[in-house]
C-alpha positions in Angstrom: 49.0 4.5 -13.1 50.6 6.6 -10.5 49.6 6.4 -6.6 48.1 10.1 -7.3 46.1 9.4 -10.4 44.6 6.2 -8.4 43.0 8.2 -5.6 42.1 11.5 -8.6 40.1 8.4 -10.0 38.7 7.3 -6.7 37.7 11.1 -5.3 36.4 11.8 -8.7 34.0 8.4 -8.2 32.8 9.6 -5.1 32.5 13.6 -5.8 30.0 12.0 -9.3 27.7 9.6 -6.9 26.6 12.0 -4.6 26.2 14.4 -7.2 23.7 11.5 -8.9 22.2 11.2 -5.2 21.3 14.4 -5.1 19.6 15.2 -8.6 15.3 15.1 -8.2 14.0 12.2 -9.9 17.4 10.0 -9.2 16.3 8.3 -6.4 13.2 6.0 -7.3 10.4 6.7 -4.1 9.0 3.4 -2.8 5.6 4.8 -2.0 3.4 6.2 -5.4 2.5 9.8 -3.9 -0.1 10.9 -5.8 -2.1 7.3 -5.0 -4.1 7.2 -1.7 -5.6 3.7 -0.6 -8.2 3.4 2.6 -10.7 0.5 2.8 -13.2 2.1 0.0 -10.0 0.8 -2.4 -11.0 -2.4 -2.0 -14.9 -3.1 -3.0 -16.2 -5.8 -5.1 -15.9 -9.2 -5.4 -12.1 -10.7 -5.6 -10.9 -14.3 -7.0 -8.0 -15.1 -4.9 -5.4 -17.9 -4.5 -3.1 -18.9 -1.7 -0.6 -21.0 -1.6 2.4 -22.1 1.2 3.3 -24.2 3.7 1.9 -25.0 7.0 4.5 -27.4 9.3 1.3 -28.3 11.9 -0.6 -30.0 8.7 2.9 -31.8 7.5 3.0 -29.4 4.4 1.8 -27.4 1.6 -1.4 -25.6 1.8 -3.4 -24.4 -1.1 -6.6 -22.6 -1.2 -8.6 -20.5 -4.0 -11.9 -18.6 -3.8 -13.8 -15.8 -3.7 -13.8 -12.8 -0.9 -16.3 -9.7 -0.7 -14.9 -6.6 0.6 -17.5 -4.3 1.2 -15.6 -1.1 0.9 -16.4 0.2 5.0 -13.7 -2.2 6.4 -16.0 -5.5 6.9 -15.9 -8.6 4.8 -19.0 -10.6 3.4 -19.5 -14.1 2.2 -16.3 -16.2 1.3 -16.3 -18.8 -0.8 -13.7 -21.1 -0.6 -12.0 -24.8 -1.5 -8.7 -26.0 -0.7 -5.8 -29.0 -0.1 -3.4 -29.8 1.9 -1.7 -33.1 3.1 -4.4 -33.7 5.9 -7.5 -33.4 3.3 -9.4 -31.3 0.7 -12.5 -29.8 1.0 -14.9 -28.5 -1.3 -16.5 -25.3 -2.1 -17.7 -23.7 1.3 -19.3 -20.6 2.2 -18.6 -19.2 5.0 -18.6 -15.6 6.9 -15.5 -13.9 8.4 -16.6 -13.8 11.7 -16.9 -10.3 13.2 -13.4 -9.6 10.9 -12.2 -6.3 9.6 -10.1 -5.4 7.5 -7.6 -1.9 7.5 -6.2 -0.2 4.6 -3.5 2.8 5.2 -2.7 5.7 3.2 0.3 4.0 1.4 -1.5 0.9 0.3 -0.4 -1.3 3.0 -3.0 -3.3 5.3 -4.2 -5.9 7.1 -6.8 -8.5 7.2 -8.2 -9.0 10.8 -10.6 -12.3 12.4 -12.2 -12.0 16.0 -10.1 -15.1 16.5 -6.9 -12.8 16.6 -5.5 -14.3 13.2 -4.4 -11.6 11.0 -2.9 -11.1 7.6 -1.0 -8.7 5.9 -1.8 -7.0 2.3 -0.5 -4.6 0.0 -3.6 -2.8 -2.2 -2.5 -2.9 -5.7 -3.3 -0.8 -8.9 -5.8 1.4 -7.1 -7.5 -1.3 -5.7 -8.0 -3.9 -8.6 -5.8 -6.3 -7.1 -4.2 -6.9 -3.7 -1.0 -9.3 -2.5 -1.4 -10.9 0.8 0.9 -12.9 3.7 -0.7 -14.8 6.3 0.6 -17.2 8.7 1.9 -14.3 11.2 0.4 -15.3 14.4 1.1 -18.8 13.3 3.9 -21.0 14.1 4.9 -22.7 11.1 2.3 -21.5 8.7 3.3 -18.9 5.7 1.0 -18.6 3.2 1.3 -15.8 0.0 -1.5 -15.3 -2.7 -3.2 -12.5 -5.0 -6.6 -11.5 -5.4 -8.5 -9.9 -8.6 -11.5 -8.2 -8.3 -13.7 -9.4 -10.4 -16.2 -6.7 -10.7 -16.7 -3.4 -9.1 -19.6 -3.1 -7.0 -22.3 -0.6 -8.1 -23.4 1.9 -5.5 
């Protein structure tokens, strides 16, 4: 092929992707636009499970349970049971203390403890299930997991 026909081939290439860049619909949009989270997405009861590693108990960490969100941006009663390499325990119920939790107009959020610990969620399928990262104020500690809501809560 001749030195001319080379770069036609190569111009041509170039002059067809930005033509594909620039048709509406080509390019995929991360964020759903006609979906709008805020903490009334998530209300109802959610089974969740987390699972990681955390360096300061000498390895992995798993936990499952239950979490209320109450739809107004506060938590209620967790119930929870979990392993790790320094011990298990069993099914406890416990409060998040004075814990919040935010939800933004894209679906992204976080979970919030008055004890400055704070994890990271993404709302999923208008609010039936979330994905969530903790471990962020942590050294060492990264923990994933899902919840499910289990019910919706009846006004």
């Amino acid at each position: 092929m001749s030195k001319f026909g080379k770069y036609f081939l190569l111009v041509t290439g170039f002059a067809m992707l930005a033509t594909l860049a620039r048709i509406p619909g080509a390019v995929i949009s991360v964020h759903a636009h006609d979906q709008t989270c805020s903490v009334a997405s998530l209300k109802g009861t959610y089974a969740y499970l987390r699972t990681g590693v955390n360096s300061a108990l000498g390895g992995p960490v798993a936990e499952m349970g239950l979490d209320v969100f109450n739809g107004d941006g506060t938590r209620g009663i967790i119930r929870a049971t979990g392993s790790s390499l320094d011990g298990s325990y069993d099914w406890t119920d416990y409060s998040w203390p004075n814990g919040s939790y935010t939800v933004y107009p894209d679906c992204t959020g976080s979970l919030l403890a008055a004890d400055g610990t704070k994890a990271n969620i993404i709302v999923l399928d208008g609010g039936k299930r979330f994905s969530v990262l903790s471990g962020l104020n942590q050294t060492g500690k990264v923990v994933t997991g899902e919840g499910t809501r289990l019910e919706e809560e009846k006004d």
